[in-house]
Each structure stands twice: as structure tokens, then as C-alpha cells.
N, C-alpha and C positions, 0 to 999 in steps of 0.2 A: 915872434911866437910867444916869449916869456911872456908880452907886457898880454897876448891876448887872451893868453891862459890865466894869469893872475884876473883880468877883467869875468871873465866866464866863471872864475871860481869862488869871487864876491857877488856873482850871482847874479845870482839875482840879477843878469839883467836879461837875460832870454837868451838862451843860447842860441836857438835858430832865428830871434827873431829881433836883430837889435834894430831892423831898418822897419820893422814894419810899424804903422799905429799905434800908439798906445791908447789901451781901453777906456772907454771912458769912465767918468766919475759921477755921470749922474745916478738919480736916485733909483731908475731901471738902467740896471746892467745889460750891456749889449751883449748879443750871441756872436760866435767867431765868425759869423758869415758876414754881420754887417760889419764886423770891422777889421777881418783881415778878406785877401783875394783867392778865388777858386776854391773854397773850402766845401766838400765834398761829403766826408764820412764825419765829419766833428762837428754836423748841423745842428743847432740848437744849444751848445753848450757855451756857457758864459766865455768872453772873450779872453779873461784874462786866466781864464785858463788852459788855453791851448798852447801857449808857451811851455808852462810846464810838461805838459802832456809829449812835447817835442824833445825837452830834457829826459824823460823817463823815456824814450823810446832809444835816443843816442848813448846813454850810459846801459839799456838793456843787451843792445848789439855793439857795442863797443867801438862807436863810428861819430862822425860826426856832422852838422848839417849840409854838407856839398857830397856825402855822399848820396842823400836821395834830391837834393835841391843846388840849383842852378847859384853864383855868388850871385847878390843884387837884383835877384829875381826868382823870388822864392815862389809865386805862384805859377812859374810854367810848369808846366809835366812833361818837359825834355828828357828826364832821367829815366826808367825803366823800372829801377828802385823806389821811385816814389807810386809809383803805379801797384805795385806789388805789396805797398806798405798798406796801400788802404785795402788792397786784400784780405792783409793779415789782420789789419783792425777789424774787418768787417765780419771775418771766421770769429774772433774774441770777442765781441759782442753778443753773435748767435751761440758762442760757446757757454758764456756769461747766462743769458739769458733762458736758455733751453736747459741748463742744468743747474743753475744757482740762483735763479729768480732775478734774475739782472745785478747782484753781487759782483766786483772784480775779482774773483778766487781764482782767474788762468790770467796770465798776463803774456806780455811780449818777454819778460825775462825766464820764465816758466818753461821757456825751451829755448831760449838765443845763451843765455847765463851769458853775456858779456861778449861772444861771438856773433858774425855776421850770418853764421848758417849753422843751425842748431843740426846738435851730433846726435845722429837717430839709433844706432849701434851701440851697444854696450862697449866700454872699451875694459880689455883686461887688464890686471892689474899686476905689476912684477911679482909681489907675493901677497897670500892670503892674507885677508883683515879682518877680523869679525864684523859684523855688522855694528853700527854706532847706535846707543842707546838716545835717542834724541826725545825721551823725558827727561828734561828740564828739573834737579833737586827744585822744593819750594812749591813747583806747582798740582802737590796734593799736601793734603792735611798733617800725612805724617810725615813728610822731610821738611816743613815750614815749622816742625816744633823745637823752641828753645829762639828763634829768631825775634828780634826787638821789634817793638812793632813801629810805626810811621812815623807817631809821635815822638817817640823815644828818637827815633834817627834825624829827624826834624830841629827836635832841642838841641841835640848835641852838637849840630849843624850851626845852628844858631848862637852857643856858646863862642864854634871857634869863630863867628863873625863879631865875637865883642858884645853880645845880648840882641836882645830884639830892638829898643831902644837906640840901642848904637847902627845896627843892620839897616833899619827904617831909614835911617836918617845921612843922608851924604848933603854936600857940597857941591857944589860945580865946580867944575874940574878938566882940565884938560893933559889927556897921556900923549906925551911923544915916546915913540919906536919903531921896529922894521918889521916891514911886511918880507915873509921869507916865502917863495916858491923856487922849487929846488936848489939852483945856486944863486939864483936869484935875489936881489935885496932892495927894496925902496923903501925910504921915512913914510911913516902912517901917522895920522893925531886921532884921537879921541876924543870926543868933545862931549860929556856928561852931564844933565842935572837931571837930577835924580831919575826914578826907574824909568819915566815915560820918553824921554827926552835924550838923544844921542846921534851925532853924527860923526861918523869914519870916513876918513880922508887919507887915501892912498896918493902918493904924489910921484906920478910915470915920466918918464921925458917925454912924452906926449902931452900930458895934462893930467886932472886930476878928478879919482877915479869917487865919487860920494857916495856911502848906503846910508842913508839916515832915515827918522822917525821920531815922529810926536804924537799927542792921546788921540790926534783925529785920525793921521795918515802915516803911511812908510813911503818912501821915496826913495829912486837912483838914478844918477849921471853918470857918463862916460864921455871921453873925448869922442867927437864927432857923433853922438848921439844924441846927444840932450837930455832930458827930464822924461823917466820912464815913472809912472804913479805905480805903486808898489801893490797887487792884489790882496785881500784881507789875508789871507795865506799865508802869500809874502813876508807881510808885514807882522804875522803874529810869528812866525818862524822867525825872523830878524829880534823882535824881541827875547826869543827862548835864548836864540844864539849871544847875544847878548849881555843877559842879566842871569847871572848865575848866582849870585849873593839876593834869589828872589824868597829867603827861606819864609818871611815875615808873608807874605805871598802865598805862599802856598796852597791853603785853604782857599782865597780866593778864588785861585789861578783854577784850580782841580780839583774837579767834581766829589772827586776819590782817591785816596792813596793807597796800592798794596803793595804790602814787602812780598817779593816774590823768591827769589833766590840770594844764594852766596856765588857771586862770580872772581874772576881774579883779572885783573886788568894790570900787565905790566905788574911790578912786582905790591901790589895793594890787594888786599883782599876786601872784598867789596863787599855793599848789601844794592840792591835793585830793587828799586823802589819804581813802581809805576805808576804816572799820574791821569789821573783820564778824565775826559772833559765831555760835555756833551757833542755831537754831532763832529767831531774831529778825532784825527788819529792820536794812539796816547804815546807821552812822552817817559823814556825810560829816564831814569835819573840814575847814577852810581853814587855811593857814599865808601870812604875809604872805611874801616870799619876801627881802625886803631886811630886816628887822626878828626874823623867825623867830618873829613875836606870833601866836597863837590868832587870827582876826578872825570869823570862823564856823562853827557846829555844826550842822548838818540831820540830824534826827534823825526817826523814826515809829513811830506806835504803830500795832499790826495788830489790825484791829476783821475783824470776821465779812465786813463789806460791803468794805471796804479799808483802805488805808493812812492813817491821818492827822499829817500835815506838822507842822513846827513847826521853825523856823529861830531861835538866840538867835545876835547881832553882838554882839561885844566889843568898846569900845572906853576910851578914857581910862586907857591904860596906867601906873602910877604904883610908884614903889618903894615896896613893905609890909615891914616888917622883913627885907629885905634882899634881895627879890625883887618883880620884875615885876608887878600883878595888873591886869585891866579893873573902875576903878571905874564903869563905867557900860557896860549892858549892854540890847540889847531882845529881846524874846522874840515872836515873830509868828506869827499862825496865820489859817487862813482866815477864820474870823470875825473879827481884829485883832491890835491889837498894844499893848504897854504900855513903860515904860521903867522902869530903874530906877537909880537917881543916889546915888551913896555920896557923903555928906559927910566922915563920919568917924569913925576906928576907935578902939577901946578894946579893948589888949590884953591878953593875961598874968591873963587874968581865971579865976575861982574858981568853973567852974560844975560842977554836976552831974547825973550823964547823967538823973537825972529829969526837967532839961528839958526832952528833947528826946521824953518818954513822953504820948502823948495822953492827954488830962485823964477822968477816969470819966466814962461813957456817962453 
């Protein structure tokens, strides 16, 4: 159970769908119909997105894929559940559409919050609460006054990385340390050159678990699964998770930067800075505000049904040949969370970019 929760929680690699297909790579993208079985109400949409679409529905009801799907034979409609789900997709679509111009603004979490059967009854509460003021300080003109603006948070960012010069420029490098889920623990390596180029290597008594990425593709392996091709998604959410030392980046990376609010994260007081990009969901970033350190990235990936969350915290900030880095970081998603614990680095090393090339089908 540990090892296939820790697999499910580096992801990436389809939570309902480790046995099925993987989508193709040519230069038209396949619809889920030609390339997974019995697909029904998710006609026409890119393949490699119904994976996700599957995730956002298990972490909305708080279940997981054998509750609507048979093990090893995900396209029967044995279950009852699965019957019912394309129900419920097919109500959020016409809900979508008839009131929001085909926008996702109702979702399957929108009434399940994490449950199998959404509670339609007010429930009472022991004692009176006032209602919660849910404006957000920051997001008018006058509680964003006195606040540093992007730039400012950016530079300072970039100071505690050792300058822009320094930040720009790594080494290859490989980190050894433990992957932790719950009591859990297995050695992980890190395999680095610079921003575009990285593979994670989880090592299970089963075998050994890969999420990696280079400037063309992202890639993952699992024992007894093989080589699943990483969707642009994926791959670009693999990178956010990632590369936190992207401050030199930034501009690139995003369209737009706004400081939005003062948050408190753990005992850091924060600035939230939002990065937005075109045609994708934006990436919140936390800056500690005494320290100028990364401490949080909320980031999401846009499935068919909604949004799916995933927050990585940074912490154990350490000088790495001459700047800043978080050797220990966690990455959390509705379904959980995992940690990951650098012990130690081995620089200046001689690798080449075949290894960051996924291994023959």
C-alpha cells in the first residue's frame, strides 16, 4: 500500500490509468476515444487528458479508482458507480454550459467537497459564528497600499540566491536523500543540469520509481508499467514543482506578476505574488517577507471536469555553491503528500543529456 501510494503521489502517473495506453506523441493529438476503451461522455477531448480528469474526480469524492472501475479492466461498466458518474459529468456540462457559456465554474467538488455523497442539508453548528469575510486583504486598491511591488520581491529573491549571475548558472549535480510518505522512507537521487534537465529516482523494493524531463519532453516509469510520455501539463507542472530557484525566469516564465496579499504560512509572513501565463492556470508563489526565501508554489493543472491543486513548501534553506537552495521540500495533493529530504550533493559532475532521454519503449 505505502509503495503504491508514494507511486500515485509522484504522479504523475495516472492514478486510474496505469494499465491503459499511453497517448501518443504525434504531431495531432489523439481524442480519449481512440486511445482509451468505452469512452462515452469525454468524446473528443485530448487523450492525455482524461487521466487527469480521473484524478480530479477521485480526490473530489474522496475514493479511489475501483470504486467506479473494475481492477485490470477499467473499460467494463460492471459498477453502478461508473454509470452514475457519467451522469453526473453529463448534468456539469449542461450546468456549465447553459449558465456559464461552457466555462467550468460548477465542478464535481462544488457539491461532493471530498465525500462520496454530497450533504444537501444545512448542518448546525455547536455555536454561533459570524459569517467569514472571504475578501481576500490585497485584492482592492486600498489594502494593497504600502505592499512591495513584484520587482522588489523578485530582487530580493534573487539576492538570497547569490545574484542573478550566480542563480542563472548551476552545475550538474546529483542529490542523494529520503523520500518520506508517512512512516515511510526510501533513498531518492536527483539528477540536475541546469533548469531544463532533471531526473528523480525513487528507489522501492519493487523497482525504481523515474519522473523526469528535458527542453522537448517529461517522462515517467513505474515498476511494471513502463514508460508513460508525460502530457504538456504534466510536464510543465513537473517543471514549476521542480525549479524553485527560477527567479532569473520569471519574466519569461509569466505573462504577469501581481502582489496580491500578506498571507501567513506556518510561522513566515508572506507576500503572494501571482504569476499568470497565457492560456493556463496561474501559479501562486509565497515569498517569506523577512528572509525574501520561496516558502510556497500552488500551482494547477486544467483537466476537462476542473482544476487540480497541488501545493510544494520549501524549506531547510542551505548555501549550495554559493547560493541559497530548500534542501527539503513537500509536494501535496488531494489524495496526499510525500516529502523529500536532501542529504547530499555531488557536484561538477560529467553527465550527458542522454540521461535525462526516456529509456526505449
Amino acid at each position: 500500500m505505502i509503495r503504491n501510494a508514494a507511486v500515485i503521489l509522484l504522479a504523475l502517473s495516472a492514478i486510474c490509468g496505469a494499465q491503459s495506453t499511453p497517448p501518443s506523441t504525434s504531431p495531432q493529438p489523439k481524442t480519449a476515444e481512440q486511445v482509451f476503451k468505452n469512452i462515452q461522455v469525454l468524446k473528443g477531448v485530448p487523450a492525455d487528458q482524461l487521466i487527469p480528469a480521473m484524478q480530479f474526480i477521485t480526490a473530489s469524492l474522496g475514493v479511489q479508482c475501483d470504486f467506479c472501475h473494475l481492477e485490470n479492466a477499467f473499460e467494463k461498466d460492471d459498477k453502478e458507480a461508473k454509470q452514475t458518474a457519467r451522469k453526473m459529468m453529463r448534468m456539469l456540462s449542461a450546468i456549465n454550459k447553459e449558465n456559464f457559456d461552457g466555462h467550468t465554474e460548477v465542478s464535481c467538488y462544488a457539491c461532493h467537497r471530498g465525500a462520496q455523497k454530497p450533504v444537501v442539508i444545512p448542518v448546525i453548528g455547536e455555536e454561533s459564528v459570524p459569517p467569514a469575510n472571504t475578501e481576500k486583504a490585497g485584492h482592492n486598491e486600498a489594502s494593497a497600499t504600502g505592499l512591495p511591488s513584484a520587482d522588489q520581491i523578485i530582487e530580493k529573491y534573487l539576492q538570497v540566491m547569490g545574484g542573478a549571475q550566480t542563480a542563472a548558472g548551476s552545475s550538474p549535480r546529483l542529490q542523494k536523500g529520503t523520500l518520506i510518505v508517512g512512516t515511510a522512507k526510501f533513498p531518492v537521487e536527483v539528477l540536475t543540469k541546469g533548469p531544463d534537465n532533471r531526473v528523480t529516482t525513487v528507489h522501492f523494493p519493487s523497482g525504481e520509481n523515474v519522473t523526469a524531463f528535458n527542453p522537448q519532453m517529461g517522462w515517467l516509469s513505474s515498476p511494471g508499467h513502463g514508460v508513460h510520455n508525460m502530457s504538456t501539463a504534466e510536464a510543465d507542472a513537473a517543471r514549476l514543482d521542480a525549479y524553485p530557484q527560477f527567479a532569473v525566469d520569471f519574466r519569461r516564465v509569466f505573462k504577469e506578476l501581481r502582489v496580491q496579499q500578506v498571507d501567513k504560512i506556518d510561522d513566515h509572513s508572506t507576500y503572494e505574488v501571482d504569476g499568470l501565463r497565457d492560456g493556463l492556470p496561474p501559479v501562486k508563489l509565497y515569498f517569506d517577507q523577512d528572509s525574501g526565501q520561496l516558502v510556497r508554489l500552488l500551482r494547477y493543472i486544467e483537466t476537462p471536469l476542473g482544476l487540480n491543486p497541488a501545493e510544494i513548501d520549501f524549506y531547510d534553506y542551505r548555501e549550495d555553491a554559493g547560493r541559497k537552495e530548500p534542501f527539503r521540500w513537500t509536494i501535496a495533493r488531494p489524495g496526499g503528500r510525500f516529502t523529500i529530504q536532501i542529504d547530499q550533493v555531488e557536484r561538477n559532475l560529467r553527465i550527458s543529456d542522454e540521461k535525462f532521454a526516456p529509456p526505449p519503449a
